[in-house]
C-alpha positions as CSV (number, residue, x, y, z in Angstrom):
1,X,41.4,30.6,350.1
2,X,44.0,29.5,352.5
3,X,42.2,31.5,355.3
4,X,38.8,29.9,354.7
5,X,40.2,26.3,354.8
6,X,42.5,27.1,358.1
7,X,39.0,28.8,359.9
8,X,37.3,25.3,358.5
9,X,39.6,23.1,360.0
10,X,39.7,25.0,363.3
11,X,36.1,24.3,363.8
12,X,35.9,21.3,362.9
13,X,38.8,20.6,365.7
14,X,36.8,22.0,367.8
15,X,33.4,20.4,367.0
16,X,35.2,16.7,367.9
17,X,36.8,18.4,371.3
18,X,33.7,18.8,372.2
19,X,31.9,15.5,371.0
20,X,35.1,13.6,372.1
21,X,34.5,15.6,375.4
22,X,30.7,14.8,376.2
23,X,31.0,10.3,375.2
24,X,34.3,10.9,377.7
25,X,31.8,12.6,380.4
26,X,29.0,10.2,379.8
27,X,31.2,6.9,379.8
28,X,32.7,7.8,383.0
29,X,29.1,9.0,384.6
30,X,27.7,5.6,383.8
31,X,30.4,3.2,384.6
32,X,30.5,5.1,388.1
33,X,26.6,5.2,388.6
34,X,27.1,1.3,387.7
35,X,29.6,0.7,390.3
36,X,27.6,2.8,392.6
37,X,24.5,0.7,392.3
38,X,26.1,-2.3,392.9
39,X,25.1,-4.0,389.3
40,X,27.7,-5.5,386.3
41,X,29.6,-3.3,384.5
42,X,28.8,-3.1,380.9
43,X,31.7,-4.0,379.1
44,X,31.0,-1.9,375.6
45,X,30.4,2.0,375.6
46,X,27.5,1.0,373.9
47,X,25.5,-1.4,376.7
48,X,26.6,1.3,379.1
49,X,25.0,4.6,377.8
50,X,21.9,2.3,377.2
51,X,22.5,1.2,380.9
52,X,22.3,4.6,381.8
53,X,19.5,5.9,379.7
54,X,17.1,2.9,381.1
55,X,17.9,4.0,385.0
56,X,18.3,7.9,384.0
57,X,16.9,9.3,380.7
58,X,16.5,12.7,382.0
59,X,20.0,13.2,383.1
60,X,21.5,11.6,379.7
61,X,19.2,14.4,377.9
62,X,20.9,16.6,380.4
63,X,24.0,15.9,379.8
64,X,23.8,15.8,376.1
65,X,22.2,19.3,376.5
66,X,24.8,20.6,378.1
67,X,27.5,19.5,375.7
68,X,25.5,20.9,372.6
69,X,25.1,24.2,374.2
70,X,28.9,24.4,375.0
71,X,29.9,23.6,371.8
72,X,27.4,26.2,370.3
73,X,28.9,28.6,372.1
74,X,32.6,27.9,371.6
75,X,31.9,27.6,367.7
76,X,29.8,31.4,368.1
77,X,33.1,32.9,369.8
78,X,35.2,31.8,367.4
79,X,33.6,33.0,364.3
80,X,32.7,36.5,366.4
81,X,36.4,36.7,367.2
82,X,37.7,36.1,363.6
83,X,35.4,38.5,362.0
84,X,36.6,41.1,364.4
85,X,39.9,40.5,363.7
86,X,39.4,40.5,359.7
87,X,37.3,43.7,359.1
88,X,39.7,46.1,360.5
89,X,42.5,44.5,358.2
90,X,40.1,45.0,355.1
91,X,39.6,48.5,356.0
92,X,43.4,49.5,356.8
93,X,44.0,47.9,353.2
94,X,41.7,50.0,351.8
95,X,42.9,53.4,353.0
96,X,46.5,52.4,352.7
97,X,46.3,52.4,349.0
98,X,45.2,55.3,347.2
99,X,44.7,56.2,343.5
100,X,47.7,57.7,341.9
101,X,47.1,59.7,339.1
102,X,50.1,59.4,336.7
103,X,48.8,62.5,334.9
104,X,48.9,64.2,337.9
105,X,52.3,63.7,338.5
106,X,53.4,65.0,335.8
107,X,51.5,68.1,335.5
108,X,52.8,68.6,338.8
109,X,56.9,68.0,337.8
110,X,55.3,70.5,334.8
111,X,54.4,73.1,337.3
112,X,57.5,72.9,339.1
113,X,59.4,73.9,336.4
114,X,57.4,76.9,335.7
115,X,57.7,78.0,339.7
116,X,61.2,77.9,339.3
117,X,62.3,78.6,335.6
118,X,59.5,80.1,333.9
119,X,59.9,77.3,331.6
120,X,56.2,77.4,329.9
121,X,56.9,81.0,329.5
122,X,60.1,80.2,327.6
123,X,58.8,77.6,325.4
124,X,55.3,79.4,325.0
125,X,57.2,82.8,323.6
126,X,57.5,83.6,319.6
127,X,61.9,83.6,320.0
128,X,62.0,84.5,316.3
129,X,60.9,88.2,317.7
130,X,64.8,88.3,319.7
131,X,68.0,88.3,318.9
132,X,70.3,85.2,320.0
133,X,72.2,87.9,322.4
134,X,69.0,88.7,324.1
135,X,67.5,84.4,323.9
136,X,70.8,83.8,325.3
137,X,69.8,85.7,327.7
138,X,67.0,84.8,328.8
139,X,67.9,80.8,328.6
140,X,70.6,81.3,331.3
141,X,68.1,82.3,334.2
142,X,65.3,79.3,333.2
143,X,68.5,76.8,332.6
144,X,69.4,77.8,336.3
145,X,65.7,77.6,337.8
146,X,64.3,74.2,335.4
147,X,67.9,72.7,337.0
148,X,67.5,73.5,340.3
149,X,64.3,72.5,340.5
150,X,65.0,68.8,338.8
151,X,68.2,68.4,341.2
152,X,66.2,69.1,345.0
153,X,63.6,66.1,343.5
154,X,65.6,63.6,341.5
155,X,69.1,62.5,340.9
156,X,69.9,62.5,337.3
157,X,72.7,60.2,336.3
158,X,74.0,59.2,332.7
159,X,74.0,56.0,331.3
160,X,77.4,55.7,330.0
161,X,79.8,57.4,331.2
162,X,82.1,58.5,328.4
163,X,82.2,61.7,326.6
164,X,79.8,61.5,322.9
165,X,81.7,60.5,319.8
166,X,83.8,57.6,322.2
167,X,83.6,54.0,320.7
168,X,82.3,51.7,323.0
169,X,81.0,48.1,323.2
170,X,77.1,47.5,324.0
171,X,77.8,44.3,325.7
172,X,75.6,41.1,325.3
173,X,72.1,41.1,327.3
174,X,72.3,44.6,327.4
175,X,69.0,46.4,328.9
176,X,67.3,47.3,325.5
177,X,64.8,50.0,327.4
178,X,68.7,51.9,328.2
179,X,70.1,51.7,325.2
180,X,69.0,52.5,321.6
181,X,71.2,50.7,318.7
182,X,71.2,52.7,315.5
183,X,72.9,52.0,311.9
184,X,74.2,49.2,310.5
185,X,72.4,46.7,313.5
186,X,73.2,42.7,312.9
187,X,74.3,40.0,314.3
188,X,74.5,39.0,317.9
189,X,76.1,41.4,321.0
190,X,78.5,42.5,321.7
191,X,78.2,45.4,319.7
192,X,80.8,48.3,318.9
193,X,80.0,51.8,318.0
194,X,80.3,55.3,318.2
195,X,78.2,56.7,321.4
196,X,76.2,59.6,320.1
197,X,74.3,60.5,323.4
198,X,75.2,59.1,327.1
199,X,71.6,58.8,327.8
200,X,70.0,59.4,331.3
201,X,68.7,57.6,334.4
202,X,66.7,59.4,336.8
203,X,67.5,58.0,340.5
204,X,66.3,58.6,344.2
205,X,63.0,60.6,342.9
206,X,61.7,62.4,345.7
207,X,58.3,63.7,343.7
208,X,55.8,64.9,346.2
209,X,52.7,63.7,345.8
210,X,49.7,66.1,343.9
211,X,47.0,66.5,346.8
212,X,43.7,65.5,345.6
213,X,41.2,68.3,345.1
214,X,42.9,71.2,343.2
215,X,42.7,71.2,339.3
216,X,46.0,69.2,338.4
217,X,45.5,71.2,334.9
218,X,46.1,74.4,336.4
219,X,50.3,74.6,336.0
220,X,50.7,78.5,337.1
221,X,47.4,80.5,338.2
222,X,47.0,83.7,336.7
223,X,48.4,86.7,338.5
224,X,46.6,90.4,338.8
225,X,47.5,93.0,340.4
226,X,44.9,95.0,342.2
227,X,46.0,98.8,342.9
């Protein structure tokens, strides 16, 4: 909108430049073909353009002409210019902002984990089958991996810093989305309780982007052997 009214008002500057331009050129042409010829000098702008249209018509055409053509043309550039200068800006906009698929992202961060804990093969597996000595086990190699993986792409911070079972105070215009009230809940904050989980925050993500093309669904491809 704002760009619309500026490009109207530009040429609408220009359109007087140029009409303010050609009466300035055909005032002074017939007050000095006046003097030249020896006769009065019109006193209004008026009695001398009719002046000069009674001893020249074909030069006032002329001159008007000329006038109306440069002002054509000065009005052509400018809109030539400005839609060259607009189209390549839609266009950058338009590659610089590609669909993100949330989904993908995820199922990604979901792949990850599998690459480096095996943790779909954990959670996938009948447990009940093994002993706690041997799911101990097995839970200390994908606790490693699934951490490793979540600490080289996001820093993971709690929300409160005291140990669970602490009493605290929830303090008034507290972030709702960061903290979960439970229990007895009345009244107006501040709050006191017991804090039965620190919470999370996940800072300074550094997810790389899933690449278009690939099936986002496939989290670990199959693996065969050939002898």
């Amino acid at each position: 909108m704002s760009r619309n009214s500026g490009g109207a008002r530009v040429i609408v500057g220009i359109l007087l430049i140029v009409v303010g331009l050609a009466c300035g050129n055909l005032l002074l042409f017939a007050h000095t073909l006046q003097q030249i010829a020896g006769g009065p000098v019109a006193a209004s702008f008026v009695d001398q353009i009719r002046a000069l249209y009674e001893r020249l018509p074909d030069h006032l055409a002329y001159l008007g002409g000329i006038h109306a053509l440069a002002g054509v043309a000065a009005l052509g550039l400018l809109l030539l210019s400005g839609r060259k200068t607009t189209e390549p800006r839609v266009e950058a906009a338009t590659e610089s902002a590609p669909a993100v698929d949330p989904t993908a992202t995820a199922l990604h961060l979901l792949a990850l984990l599998q690459t480096e804990g095996r943790l779909i093969d954990f959670l996938e597996e009948d447990i009940d089958l093994y002993s706690d000595t041997q799911v101990g086990a097995a839970v200390r190699s994908i606790h490693a991996g699934c951490r490793k993986a979540l600490h080289e792409r996001m820093h993971i911070e709690r929300i409160f810093s005291a140990e669970d079972g602490t009493e605290i105070e929830v303090p008034a215009g507290y972030d709702s989305t960061a903290i979960r009230l439970t229990g007895n809940v009345h009244g107006q904050p501040p709050f006191r309780g017991t804090l039965q989980h620190s919470g999370w925050r996940a800072t300074n993500v550094r997810l790389p982007q899933a690449t278009p093309g690939p099936d986002a669904s496939v989290l670990a491809p199959a693996e065969v052997e050939i002898p």
